[in-house]
DSSP file (Angstrom, degrees, kcal/mol; ACC not computed):
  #  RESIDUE AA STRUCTURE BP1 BP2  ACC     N-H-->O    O-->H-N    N-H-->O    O-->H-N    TCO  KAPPA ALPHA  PHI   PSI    X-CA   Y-CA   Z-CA
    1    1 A X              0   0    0      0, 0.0    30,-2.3     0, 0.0     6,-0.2   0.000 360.0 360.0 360.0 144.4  129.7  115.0   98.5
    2    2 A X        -     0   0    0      4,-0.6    28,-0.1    28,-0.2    25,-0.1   0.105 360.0-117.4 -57.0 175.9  131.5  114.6  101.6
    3    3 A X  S    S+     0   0    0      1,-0.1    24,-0.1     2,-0.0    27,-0.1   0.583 122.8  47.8 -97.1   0.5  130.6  114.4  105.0
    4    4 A X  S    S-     0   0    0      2,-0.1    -1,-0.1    25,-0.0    23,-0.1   0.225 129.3 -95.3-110.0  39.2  132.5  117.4  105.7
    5    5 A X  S    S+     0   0    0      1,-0.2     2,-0.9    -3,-0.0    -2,-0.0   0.527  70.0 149.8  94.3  -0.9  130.8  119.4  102.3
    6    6 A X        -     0   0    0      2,-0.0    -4,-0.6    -5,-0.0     2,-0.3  -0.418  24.8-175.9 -69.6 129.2  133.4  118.7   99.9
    7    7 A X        -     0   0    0     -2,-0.9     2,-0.2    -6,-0.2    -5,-0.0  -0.925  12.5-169.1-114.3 150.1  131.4  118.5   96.4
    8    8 A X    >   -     0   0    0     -2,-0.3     3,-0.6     3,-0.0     2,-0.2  -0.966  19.0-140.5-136.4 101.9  133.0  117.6   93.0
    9    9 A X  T 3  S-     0   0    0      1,-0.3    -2,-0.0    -2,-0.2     0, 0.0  -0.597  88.4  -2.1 -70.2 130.4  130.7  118.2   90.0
   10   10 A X  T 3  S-     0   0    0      1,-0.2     2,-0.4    -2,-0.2    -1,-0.3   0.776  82.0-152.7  59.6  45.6  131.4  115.2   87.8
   11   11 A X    <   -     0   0    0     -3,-0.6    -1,-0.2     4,-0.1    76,-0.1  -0.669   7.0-142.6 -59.6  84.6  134.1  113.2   89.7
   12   12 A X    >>  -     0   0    0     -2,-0.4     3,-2.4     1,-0.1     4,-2.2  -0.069  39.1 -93.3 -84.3 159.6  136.3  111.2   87.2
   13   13 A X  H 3> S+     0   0    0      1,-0.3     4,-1.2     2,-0.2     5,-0.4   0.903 125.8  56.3 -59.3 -28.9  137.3  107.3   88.9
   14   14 A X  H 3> S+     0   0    0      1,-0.3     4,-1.1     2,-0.2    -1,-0.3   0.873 111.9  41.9 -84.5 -13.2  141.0  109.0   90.3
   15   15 A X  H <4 S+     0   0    0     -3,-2.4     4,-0.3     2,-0.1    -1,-0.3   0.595 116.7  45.1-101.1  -3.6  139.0  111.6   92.2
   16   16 A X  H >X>S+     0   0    0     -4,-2.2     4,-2.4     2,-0.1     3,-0.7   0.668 114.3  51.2 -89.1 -55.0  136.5  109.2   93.4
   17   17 A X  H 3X5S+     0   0    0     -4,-1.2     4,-0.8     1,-0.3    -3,-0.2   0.958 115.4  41.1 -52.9 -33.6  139.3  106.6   94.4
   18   18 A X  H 3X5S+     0   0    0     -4,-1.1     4,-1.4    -5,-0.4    -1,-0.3   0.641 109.8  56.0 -99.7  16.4  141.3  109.0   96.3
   19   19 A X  H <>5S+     0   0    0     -3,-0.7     4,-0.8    -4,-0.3    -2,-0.2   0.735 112.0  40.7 -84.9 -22.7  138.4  110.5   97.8
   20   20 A X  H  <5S+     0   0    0     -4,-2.4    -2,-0.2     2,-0.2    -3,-0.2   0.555 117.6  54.2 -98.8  -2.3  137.2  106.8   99.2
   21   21 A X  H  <<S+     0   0    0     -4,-0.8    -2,-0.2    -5,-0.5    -3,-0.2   0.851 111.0  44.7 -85.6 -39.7  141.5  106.3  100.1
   22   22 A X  H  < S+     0   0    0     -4,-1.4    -2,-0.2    -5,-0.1    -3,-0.1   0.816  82.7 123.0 -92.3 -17.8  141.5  109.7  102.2
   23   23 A X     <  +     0   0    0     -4,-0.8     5,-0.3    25,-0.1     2,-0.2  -0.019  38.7 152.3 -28.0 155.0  137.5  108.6  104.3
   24   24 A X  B >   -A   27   0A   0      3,-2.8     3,-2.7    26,-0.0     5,-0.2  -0.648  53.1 -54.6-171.5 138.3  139.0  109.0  108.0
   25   25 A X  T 3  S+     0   0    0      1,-0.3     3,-0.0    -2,-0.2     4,-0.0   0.053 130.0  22.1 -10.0 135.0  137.0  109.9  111.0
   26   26 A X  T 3  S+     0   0    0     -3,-0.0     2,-0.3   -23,-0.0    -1,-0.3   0.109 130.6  51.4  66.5  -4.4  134.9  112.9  111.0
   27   27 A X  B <  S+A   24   0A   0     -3,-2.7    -3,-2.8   -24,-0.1     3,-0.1  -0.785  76.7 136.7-144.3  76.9  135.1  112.6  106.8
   28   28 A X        +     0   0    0     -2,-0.3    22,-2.6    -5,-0.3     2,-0.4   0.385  48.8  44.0-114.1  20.0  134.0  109.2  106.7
   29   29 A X  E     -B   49   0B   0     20,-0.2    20,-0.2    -5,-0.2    -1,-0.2  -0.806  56.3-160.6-159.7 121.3  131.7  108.9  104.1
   30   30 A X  E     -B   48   0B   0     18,-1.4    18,-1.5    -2,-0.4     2,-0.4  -0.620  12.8-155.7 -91.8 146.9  131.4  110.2  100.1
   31   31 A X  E     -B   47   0B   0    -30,-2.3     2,-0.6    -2,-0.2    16,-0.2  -0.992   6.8-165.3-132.4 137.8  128.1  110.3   98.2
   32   32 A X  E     -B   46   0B   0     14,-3.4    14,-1.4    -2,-0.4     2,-0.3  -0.901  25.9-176.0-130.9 110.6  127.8  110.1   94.3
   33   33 A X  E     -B   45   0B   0     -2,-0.6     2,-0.3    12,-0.2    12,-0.3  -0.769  25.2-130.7-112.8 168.3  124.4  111.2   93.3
   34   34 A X        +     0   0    0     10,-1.8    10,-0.4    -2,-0.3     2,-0.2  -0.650  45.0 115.5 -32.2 119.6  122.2  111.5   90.4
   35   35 A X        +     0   0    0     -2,-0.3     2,-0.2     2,-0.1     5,-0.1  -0.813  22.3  91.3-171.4 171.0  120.2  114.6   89.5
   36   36 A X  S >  S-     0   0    0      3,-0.3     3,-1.1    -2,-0.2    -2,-0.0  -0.459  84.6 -35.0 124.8 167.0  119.8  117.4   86.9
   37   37 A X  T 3  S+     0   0    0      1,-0.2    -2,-0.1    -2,-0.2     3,-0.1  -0.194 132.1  26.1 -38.8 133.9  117.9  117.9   83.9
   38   38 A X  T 3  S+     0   0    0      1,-0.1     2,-0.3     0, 0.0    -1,-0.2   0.631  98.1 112.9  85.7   8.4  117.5  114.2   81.9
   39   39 A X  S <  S-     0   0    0     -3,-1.1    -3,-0.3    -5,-0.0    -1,-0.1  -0.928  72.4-114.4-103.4  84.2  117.9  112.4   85.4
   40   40 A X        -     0   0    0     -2,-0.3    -6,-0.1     1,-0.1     4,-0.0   0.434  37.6-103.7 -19.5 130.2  114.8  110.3   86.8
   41   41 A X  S    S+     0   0    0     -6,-0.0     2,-0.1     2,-0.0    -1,-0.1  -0.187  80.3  58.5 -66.5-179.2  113.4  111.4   89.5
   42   42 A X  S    S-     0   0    0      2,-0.0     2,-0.7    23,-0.0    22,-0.2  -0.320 100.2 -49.0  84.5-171.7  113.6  110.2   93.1
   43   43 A X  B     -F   63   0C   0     20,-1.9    20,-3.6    -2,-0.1     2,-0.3  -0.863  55.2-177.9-108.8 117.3  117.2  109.8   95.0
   44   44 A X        +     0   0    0     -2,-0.7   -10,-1.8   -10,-0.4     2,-0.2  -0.779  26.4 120.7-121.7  93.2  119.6  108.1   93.0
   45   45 A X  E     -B   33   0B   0    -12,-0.3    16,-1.5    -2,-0.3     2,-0.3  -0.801  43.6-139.8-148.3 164.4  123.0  107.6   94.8
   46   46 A X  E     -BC  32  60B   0    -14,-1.4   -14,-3.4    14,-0.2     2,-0.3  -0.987  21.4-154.3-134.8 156.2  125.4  105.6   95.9
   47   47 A X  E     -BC  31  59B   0     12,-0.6    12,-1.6    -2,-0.3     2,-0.2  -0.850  11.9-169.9-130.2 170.1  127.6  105.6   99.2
   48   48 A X  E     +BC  30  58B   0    -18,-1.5   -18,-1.4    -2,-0.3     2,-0.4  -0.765  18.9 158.7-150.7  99.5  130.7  104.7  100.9
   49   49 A X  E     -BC  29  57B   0      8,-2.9     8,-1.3   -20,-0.2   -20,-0.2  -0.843  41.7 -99.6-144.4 167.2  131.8  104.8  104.3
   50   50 A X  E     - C   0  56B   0    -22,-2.6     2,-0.3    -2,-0.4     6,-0.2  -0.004  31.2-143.6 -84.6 171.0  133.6  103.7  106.6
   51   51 A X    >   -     0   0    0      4,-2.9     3,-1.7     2,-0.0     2,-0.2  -0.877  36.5 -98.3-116.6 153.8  132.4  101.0  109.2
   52   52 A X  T 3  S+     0   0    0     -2,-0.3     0, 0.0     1,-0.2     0, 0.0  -0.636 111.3  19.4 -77.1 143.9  133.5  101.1  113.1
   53   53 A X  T 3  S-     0   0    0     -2,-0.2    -1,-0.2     0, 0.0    -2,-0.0   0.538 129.7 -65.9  49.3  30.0  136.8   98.3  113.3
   54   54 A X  S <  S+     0   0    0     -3,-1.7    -2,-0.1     1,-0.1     2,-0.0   0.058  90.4  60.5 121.9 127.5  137.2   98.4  109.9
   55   55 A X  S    S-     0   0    0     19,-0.2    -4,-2.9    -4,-0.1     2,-0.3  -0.390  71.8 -67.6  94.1-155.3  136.3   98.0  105.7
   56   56 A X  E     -CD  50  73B   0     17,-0.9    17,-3.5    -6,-0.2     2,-0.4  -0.808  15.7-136.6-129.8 164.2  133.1   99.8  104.1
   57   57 A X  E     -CD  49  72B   0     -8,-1.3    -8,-2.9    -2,-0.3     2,-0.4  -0.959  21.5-164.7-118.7 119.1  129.7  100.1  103.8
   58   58 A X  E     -CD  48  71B   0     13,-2.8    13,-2.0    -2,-0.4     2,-0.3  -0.964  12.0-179.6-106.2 139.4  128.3  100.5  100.2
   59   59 A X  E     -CD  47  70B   0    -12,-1.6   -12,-0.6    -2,-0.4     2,-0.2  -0.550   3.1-177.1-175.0 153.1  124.9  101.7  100.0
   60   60 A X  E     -CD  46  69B   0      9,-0.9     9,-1.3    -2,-0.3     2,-0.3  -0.697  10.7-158.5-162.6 160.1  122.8  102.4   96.8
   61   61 A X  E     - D   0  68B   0    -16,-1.5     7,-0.2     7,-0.3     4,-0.1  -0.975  10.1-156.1-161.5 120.6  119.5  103.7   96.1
   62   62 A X        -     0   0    0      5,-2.7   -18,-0.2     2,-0.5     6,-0.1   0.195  68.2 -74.2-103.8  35.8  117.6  103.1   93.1
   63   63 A X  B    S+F   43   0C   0    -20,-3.6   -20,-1.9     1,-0.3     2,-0.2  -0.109 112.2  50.5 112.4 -40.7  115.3  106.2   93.2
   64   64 A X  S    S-     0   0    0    -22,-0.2    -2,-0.5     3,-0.0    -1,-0.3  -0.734  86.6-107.6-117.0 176.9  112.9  104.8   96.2
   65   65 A X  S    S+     0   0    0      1,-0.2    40,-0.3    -2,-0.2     3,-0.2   0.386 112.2  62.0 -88.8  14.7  113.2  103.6   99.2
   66   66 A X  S    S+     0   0    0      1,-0.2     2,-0.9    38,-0.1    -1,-0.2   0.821  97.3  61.0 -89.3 -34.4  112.2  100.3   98.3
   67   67 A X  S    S+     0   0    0     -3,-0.1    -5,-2.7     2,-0.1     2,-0.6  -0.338  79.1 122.7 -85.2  41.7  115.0  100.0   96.2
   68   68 A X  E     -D   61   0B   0     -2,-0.9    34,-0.4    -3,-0.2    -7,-0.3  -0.888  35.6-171.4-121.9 106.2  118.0  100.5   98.8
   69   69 A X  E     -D   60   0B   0     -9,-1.3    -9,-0.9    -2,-0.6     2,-0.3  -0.714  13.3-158.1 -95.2 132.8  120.4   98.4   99.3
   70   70 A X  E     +DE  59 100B   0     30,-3.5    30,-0.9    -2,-0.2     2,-0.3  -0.909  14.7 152.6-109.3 148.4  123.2   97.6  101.4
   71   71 A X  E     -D   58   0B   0    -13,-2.0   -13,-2.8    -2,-0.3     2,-0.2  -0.959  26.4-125.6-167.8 164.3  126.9   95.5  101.6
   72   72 A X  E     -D   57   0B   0     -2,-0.3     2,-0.3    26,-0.3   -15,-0.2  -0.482  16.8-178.1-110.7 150.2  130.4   95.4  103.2
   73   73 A X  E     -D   56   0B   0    -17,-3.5   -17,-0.9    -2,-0.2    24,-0.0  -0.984  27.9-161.3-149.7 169.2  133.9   95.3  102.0
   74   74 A X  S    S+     0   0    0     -2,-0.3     2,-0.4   -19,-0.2   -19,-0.2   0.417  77.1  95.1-130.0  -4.7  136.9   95.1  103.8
   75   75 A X     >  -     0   0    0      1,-0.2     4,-0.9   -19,-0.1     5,-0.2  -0.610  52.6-168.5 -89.2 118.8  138.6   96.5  100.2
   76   76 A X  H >> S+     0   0    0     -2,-0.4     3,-5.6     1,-0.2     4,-2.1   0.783 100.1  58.4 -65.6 -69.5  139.2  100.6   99.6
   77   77 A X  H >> S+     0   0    0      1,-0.2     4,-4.1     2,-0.2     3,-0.9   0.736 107.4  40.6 -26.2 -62.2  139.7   99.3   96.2
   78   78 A X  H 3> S+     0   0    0      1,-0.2     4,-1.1     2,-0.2    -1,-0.2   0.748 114.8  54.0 -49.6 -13.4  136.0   97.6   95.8
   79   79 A X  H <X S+     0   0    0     -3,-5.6     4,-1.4    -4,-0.9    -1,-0.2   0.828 110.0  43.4 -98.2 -28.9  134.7  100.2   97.3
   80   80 A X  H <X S+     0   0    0     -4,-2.1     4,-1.0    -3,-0.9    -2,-0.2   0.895 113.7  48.3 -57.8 -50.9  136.2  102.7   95.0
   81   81 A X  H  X>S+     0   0    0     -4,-4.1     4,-4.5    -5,-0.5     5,-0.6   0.881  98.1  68.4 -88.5 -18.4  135.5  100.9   92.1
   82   82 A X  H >X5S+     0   0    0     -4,-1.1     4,-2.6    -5,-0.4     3,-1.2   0.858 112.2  49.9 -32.7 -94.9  131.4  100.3   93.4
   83   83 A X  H 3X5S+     0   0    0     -4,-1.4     4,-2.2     1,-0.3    -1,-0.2   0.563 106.8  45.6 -22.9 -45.5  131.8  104.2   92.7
   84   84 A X  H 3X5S+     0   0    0     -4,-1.0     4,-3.7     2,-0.2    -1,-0.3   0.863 111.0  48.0 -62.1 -55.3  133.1  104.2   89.8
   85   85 A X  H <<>S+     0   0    0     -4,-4.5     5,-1.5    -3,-1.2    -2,-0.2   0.682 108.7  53.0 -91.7  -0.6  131.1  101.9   88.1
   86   86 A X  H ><<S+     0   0    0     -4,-2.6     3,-0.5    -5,-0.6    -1,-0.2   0.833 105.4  53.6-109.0  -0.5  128.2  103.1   89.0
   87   87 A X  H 3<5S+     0   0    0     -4,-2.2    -2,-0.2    -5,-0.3    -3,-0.2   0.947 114.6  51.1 -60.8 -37.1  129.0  106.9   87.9
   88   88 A X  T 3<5S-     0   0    0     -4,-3.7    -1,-0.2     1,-0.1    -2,-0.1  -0.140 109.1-128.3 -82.1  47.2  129.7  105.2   84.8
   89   89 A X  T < 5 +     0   0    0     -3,-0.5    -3,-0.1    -2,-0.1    -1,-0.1   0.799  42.9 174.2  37.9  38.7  126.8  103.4   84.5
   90   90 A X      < -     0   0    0     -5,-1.5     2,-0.4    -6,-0.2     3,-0.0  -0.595  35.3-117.2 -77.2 154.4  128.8  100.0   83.9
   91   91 A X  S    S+     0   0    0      1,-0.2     2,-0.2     2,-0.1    -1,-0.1  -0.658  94.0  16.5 -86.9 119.4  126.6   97.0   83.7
   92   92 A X  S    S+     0   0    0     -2,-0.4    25,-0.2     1,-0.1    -1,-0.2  -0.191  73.9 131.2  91.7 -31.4  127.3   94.5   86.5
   93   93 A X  S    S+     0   0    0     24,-0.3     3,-0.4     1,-0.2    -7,-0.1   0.162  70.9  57.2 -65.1 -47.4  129.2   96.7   88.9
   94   94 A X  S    S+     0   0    0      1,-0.2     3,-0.3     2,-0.1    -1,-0.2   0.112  85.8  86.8 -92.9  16.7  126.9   95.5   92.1
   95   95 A X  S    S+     0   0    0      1,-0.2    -1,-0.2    -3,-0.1    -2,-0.1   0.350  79.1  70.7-109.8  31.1  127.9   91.5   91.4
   96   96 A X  S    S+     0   0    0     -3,-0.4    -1,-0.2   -18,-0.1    -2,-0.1   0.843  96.6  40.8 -77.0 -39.4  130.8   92.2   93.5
   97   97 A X  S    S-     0   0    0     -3,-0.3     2,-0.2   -19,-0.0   -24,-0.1  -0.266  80.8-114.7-113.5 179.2  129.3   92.5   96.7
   98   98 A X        -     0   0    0    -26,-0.2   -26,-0.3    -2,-0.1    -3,-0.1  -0.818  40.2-156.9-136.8 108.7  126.9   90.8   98.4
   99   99 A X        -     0   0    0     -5,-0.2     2,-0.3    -2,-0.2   -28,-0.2  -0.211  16.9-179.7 -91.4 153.8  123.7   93.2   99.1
  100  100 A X  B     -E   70   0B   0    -30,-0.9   -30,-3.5    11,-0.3     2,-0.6  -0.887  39.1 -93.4-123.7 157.5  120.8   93.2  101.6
  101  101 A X        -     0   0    0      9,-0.7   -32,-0.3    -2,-0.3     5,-0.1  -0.804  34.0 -99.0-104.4 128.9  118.3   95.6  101.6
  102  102 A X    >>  -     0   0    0     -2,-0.6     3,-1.7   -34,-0.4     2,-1.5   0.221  38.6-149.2  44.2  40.3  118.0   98.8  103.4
  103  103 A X  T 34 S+     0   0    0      1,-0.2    -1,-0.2     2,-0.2     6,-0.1   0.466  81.2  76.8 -50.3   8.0  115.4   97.3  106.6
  104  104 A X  T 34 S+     0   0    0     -2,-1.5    -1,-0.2     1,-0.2   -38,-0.1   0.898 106.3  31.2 -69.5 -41.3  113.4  100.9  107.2
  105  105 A X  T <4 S+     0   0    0     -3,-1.7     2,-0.3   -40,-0.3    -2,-0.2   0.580 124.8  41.0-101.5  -4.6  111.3  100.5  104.2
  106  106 A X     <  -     0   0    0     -4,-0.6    -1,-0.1     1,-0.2   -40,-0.0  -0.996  60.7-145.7-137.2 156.2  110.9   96.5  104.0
  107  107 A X  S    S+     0   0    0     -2,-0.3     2,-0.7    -3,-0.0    -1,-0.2   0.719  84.2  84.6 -73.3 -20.6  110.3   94.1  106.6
  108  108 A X        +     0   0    0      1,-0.1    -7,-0.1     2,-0.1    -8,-0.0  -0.791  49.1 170.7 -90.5 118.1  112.6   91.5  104.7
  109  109 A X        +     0   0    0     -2,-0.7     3,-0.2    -9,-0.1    -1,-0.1   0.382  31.2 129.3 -93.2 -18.7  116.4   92.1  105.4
  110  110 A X  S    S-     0   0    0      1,-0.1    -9,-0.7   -10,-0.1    -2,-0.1  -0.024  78.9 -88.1 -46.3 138.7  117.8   89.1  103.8
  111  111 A X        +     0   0    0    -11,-0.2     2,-0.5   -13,-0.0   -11,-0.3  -0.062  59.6 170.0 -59.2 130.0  120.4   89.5  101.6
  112  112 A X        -     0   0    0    -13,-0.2     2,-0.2    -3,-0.2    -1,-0.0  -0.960  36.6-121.8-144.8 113.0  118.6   90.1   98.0
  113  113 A X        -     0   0    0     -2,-0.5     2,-0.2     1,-0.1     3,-0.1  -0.424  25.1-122.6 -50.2 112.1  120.5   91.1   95.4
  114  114 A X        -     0   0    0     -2,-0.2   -20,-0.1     1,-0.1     3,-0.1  -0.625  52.9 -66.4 -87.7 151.1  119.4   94.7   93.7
  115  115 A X        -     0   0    0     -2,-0.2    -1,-0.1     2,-0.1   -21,-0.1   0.306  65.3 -96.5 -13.8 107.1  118.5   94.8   89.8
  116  116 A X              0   0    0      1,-0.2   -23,-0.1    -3,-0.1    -1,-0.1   0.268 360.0 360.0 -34.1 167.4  121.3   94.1   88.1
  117  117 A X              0   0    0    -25,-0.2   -24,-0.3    -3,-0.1    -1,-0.2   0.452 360.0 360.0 139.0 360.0  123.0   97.6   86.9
């Protein structure tokens, strides 16, 4: 999902890649979630959006909020393929970046790598 509503059931890597190539003010950020019958519960997504002066912000959520993670790229391309490989469920996708978690839910904000995946 967009931020201005666009939804794509089942978004193959060229409609996720130009969807993180078109992000612009006021549609600056895509979300690719998890859910449906055979899915684990909790909120399982990842995002991508754009940062004021520049790059992205990649976001993932492994179901809680303990499990949320953040990291920057200055690359559409990484940011794309962060998307990509984690609709497809590729192994290693997140050893791209370099993640902190998510400070609302932990007091620790140091960069901590989430569970490989």
């Amino acid at each position: 999902m967009t931020e201005r509503g666009l939804s794509i059931r089942d978004p193959g890597p060229a409609a996720l890649g130009g969807l993180v190539a078109n992000l612009q003010r006021g549609d600056s950020f895509v979300i690719v979630e998890r859910f449906g019958p055979g899915e684990p519960a909790g909120d399982w997504y990842v995002r991508v959006g754009l940062r004021e002066g520049g790059g992205y912000q990649v976001e993932c959520r492994d179901g809680v909020a303990a499990e949320h993670y953040r990291a920057s790229t200055a690359s559409a391309a990484q940011a794309a393929a962060a998307l990509v490989g984690w609709a497809a469920g590729r192994a290693g996708w997140r050893a791209e970046f370099e993640w902190s978690r998510v400070g609302h839910c932990s007091t620790d904000t140091r960069a901590t790598a989430p569970p490989a995946g």
